[in-house]
N, C-alpha and C positions, 0 to 999 in steps of 0.2 A: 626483573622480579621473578620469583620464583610460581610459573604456573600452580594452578590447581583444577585443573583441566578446563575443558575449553568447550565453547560451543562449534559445533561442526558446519551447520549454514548461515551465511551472511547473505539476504537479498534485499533488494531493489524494487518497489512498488511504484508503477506507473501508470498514468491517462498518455496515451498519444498526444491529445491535442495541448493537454498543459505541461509537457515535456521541453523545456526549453537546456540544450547543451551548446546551442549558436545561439549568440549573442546579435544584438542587433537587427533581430528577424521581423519583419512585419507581418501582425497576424496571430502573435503568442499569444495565447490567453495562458490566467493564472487560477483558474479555478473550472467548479462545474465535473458533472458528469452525465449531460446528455448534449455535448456540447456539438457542434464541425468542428472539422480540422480547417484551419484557416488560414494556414501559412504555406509557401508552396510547396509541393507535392514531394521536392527532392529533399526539402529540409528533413524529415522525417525519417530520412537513413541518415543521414550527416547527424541529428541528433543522436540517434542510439551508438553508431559510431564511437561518437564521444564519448560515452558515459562507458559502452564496454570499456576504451581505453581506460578510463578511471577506473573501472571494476580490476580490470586486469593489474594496476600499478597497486591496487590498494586491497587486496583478500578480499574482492565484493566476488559472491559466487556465480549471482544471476541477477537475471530484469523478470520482472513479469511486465505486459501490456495488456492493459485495459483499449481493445480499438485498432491491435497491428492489423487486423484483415479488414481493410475502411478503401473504398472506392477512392477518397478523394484526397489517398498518399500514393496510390499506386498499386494496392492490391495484394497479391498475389505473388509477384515480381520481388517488389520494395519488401515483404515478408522474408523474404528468402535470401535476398542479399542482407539484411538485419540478421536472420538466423546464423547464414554463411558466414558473417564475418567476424560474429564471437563464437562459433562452434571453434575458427583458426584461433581466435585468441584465449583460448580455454575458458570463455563465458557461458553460458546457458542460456537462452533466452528461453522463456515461454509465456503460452497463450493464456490470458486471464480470462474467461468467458464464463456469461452467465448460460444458461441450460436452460431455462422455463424463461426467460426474462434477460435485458441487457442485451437486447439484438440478436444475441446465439455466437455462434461461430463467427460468423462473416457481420462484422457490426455494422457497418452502415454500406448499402451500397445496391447494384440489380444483380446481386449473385442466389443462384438456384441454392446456398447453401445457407443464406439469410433468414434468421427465425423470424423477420417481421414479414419477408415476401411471404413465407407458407406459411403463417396465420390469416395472414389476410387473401390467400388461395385458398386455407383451410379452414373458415371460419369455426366451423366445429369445434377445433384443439384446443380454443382460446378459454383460459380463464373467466371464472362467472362471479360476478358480485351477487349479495344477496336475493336482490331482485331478479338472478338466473339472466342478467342481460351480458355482453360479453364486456371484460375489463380489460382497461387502457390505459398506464402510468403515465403519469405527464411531469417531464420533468419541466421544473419555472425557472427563470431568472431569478438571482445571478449563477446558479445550477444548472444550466444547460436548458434547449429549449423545445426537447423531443416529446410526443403523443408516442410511446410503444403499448402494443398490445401484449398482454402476458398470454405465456400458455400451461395449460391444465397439464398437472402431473401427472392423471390417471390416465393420461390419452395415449393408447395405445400407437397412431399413424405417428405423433409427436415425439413420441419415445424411440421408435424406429427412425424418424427421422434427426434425431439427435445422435444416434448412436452412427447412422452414416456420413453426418457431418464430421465426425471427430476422427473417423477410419479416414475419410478424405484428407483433412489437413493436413494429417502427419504424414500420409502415402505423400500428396504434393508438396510437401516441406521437411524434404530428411533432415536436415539439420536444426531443427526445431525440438527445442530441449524438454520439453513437458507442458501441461495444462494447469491452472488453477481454474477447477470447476467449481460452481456457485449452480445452486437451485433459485436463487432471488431473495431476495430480503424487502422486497416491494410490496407484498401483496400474499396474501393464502386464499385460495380457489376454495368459492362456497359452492358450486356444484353436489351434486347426491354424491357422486363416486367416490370425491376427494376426502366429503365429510366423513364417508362411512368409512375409506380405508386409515384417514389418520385416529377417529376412535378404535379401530383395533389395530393396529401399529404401537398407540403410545407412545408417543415421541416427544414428549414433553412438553405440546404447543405455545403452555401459557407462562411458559417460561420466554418464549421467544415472538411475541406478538405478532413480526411481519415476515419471519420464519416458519420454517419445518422440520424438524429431524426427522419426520415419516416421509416427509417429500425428497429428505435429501437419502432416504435410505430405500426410497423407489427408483433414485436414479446414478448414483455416487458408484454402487458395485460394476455396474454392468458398463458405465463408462471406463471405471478404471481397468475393465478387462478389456474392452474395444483398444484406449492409447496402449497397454502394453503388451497386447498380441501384435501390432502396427509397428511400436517403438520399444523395445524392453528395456532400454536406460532411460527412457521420460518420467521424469516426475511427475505424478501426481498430489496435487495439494488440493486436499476437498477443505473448501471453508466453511467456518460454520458461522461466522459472525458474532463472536462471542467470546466469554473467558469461561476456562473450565468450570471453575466455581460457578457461573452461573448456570451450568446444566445440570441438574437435578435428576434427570430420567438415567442418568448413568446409577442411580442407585436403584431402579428395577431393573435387577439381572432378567425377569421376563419377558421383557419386553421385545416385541417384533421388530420394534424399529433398530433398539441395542444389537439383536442380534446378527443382524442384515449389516450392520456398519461396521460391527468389530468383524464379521469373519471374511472382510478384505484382506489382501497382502499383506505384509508387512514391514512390504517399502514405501507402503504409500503414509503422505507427508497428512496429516490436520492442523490446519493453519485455525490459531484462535487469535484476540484482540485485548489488549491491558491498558488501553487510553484510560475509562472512567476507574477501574480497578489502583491504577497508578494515581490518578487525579484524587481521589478520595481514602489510600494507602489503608485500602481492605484486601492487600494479597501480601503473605509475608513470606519471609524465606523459612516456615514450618510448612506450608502448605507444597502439596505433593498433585502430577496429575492423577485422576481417576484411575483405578487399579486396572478395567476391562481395556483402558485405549492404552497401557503404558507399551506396547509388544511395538507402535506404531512411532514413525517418526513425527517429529512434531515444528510446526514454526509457531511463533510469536508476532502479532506484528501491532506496531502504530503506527498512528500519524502525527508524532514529533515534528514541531517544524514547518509545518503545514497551512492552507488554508482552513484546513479542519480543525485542527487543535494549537493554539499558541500563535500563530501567524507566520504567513510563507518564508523561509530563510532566519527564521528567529534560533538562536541558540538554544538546543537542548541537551547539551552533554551530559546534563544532569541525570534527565530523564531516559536517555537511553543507556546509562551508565545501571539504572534501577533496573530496566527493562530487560538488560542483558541478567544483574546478577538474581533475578528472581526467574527468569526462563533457566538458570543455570541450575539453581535450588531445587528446581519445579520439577525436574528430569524432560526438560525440554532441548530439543538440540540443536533449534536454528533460531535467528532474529529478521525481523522484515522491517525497512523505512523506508517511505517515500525519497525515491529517488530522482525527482523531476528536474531538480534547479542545478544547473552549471557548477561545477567547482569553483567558479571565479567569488558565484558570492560566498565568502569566507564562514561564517558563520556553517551554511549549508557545507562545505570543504570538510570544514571541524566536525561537524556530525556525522558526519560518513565515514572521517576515518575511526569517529568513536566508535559508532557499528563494530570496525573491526576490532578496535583494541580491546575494547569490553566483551566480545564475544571470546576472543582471545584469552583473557586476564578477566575473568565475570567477578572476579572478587578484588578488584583493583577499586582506588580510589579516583578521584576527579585528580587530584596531586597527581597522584603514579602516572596518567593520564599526559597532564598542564608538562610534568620534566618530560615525560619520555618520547611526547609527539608535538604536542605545543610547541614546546621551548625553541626549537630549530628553526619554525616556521614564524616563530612572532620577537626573538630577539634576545633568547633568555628566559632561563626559567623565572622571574620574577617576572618582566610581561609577560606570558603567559598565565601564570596563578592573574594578576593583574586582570587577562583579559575574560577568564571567566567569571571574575566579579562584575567587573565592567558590561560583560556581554550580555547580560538580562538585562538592564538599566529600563528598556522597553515595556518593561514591567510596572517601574516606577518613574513613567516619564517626566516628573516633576522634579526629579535629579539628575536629569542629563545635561541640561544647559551649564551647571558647575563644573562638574565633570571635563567640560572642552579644554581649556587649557592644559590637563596631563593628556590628552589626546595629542596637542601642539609639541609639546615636552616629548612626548614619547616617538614621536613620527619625526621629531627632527634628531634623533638620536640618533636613528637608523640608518643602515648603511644598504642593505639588501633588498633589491626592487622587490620582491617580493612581501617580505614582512613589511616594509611601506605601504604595497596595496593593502594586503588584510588589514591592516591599521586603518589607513584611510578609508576601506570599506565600511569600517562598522563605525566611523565617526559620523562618516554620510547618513548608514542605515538608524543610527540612533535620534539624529538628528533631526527626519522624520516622524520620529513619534512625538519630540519636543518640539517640533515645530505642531503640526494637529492638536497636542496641548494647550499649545499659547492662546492657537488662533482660537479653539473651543473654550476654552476661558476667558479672553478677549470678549467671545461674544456675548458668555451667561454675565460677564461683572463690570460691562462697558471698559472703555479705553484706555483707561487709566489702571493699568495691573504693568509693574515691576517685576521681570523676572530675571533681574539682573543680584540675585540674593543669593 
């Protein structure tokens, strides 16, 4: 089909610890984010391994990690062979780190570069709850099961000591492709200092509840000039946790915090977010970004697929098919999905290459889509239209037990080990929801429930 131009980055959003690309491993987890790493220590290269290889077969540009700098994969070492080995295969890797909060640099472990060791040497730097006493996020189960302490933006030792963390990393990891820095989304510092500098900032607080755009405009410039004085081809991706439409303060051009944010580079990436924006189909293809950030690159990201949205390994061609053509409309120029789960589970396989094809083709249909990458992989283009009907079923788990039989039909048609397994994957993975159905029906209508209809 005949492009209409394209989006330029394709990446990969990760947690270390629920990063599964081996199979078979003891120890995965599939959620959470204050989780251990639980599986052992070599799996953690053998995983990104894997996924660059798939990055590399399929237009994926890059990984971010949430956790690559963690004591208990290896460190410092295991970084570097992860960096090394898709710098060779033309991938990117970079560092996902929170700055105020999320460990820092060095996420879990007794490294001198670890934001929780110098808070807790520093008690000072740490964030204050109202009652000025110092605060401490606690992630719960099934979320992971860390006590961090946050620390205060206005802190000057803190501020120094983030900006030498970040000269550190990339000095000890040349082939470490960029950062995504985050200020935290945990927590805002009630402190005298914090309070007084984001009322003259203006950063739009109450737009953003466990945000800052003053706090990210205390700390976003001066890091972005630390990584590319260190690295001049790393990306930076400053998040903001958000979709443009929700930030309102871009409409005071006066604003101290605007000011401070837009007169960054103009290579550096703003990664925003269109989960509830999609879910609720209040972003259209009229809508345009913000006049002051457009100079800047920009990502888009969800979590299609996910633990967070729709369920781990669930099909959403759809939604990223949306994602791609309204980041494309939007004058956006990259897309971001969770990239944790193996290519084996199909569903996840089909999302990834939709990433690319719709970044590709943003004005393509699921059709264009189901003939021009489907069809190979599942046996024809009518099983594939087929299996994106089929493939949400999960939705309306009270029609998948009908359904098995063109499952039977369709998988003994087959000739190609491959399109067998996809096939048999998703009769398994459907199967699953029909089954939880039954049994939760079973129990609310007692024993006697037919679901042979």
């Amino acid at each position: 089909m005949k492009k209409s131009g394209e989006l330029r980055y394709k990446v990969f959003w990760t947690w270390d610890h629920s990063t599964n690309w081996c199979m078979n491993q003891p120890g995965k987890q599939n959620t959470g984010v204050g989780n251990l790493y639980t599986k052992k220590p070599g799996v953690f290269v053998e995983d990104y391994k894997r996924a660059v290889d798939f990055c590399q077969a399929n237009g994926i540009d890059a990984v971010g990690i949430v956790g690559m700098l963690r004591d208990g994969h290896g460190g410092l070492e295991a970084a570097r062979r992860v960096c090394g080995y898709a710098r060779e295969h033309g991938v990117r890797i970079y560092l996902i780190t929170g700055l105020f909060s999320y460990g820092g640099i060095w996420y879990e472990g007794d490294s001198e570069f670890s934001l929780d060791r110098f808070l807790q040497k520093n008690p000072e730097c740490m964030a204050r709850w109202v009652d000025r006493e110092p605060f401490y996020w606690t992630f719960s189960n099934p979320h992971g099961h860390k006590r961090q302490p946050i620390g205060c933006p206005s802190s000057k030792a803190l501020h120094n000591f983030i900006m030498d963390s970040l000269d550190y990393v990339f000095h000890a990891i040349p082939d470490l492709g960029g950062a995504q820095i985050e200020s935290g989304d945990s927590f805002i510092c009630m402190c005298d200092a914090c309070r007084e500098r984001r009322a003259s900032m203006r950063g739009g607080e109450e737009q953003l509840p466990l945000t800052s755009m003053s706090d990210m405009a205390a700390i976003y410039p001066d890091a972005a000039d630390v990584i590319t004085r260190r690295s001049p081809d790393a990306w930076v991706i400053c998040e903001s946790y958000t979709h443009f439409l929700d930030c309102r303060f871009f409409n005071d051009p006066t604003s101290p915090a605007l000011k401070a944010l837009t007169g960054m580079p103009e290579n550096v990436f703003w990664q925003w977010t269109c989960d509830k924006r999609l879910r609720e189909n209040t972003w259209t293809e009229k809508d345009r970004l913000p006049e002051p950030m457009r100079k800047f690159r920009h990502i888009m990201r969800a979590h299609h697929g996910t633990q967070w949205v729709g369920g781990r390994h669930t099909l959403a061609v759809d939604e990223i098919r949306r994602q791609c053509r309204l980041s494309y409309t939007s004058g956006i120029q990259g897309v971001s999905i969770f990239g944790e789960g193996s290519d084996f589970h199909a569903n996840a396989e089909l999302n990834y290459k939709a990433l690319n094809y719709f970044a590709k083709h943003p004005m393509a249909g699921n059709e264009d889509f189901a003939k021009d990458v489907m069809s190979p992989l599942l046996g024809g283009d009518e099983p594939a239209l087929r299996y994106l009907e089929l493939g949400v079923l999960n939705k309306t788990p009270e029609k998948i037990r009908k359904s098995m039989p063109e499952f039977a039909r369709t998988i003994g048609s087959l000739r190609d080990p491959d399109a067998i397994r996809r096939w048999t994957y998703l009769a398994s993975f459907l199967s699953t929801f029909a089954w939880e159905y039954e049994k939760k029906a079973a129990q609310n209508n007692g024993d006697n429930v037919d679901f042979n209809i």
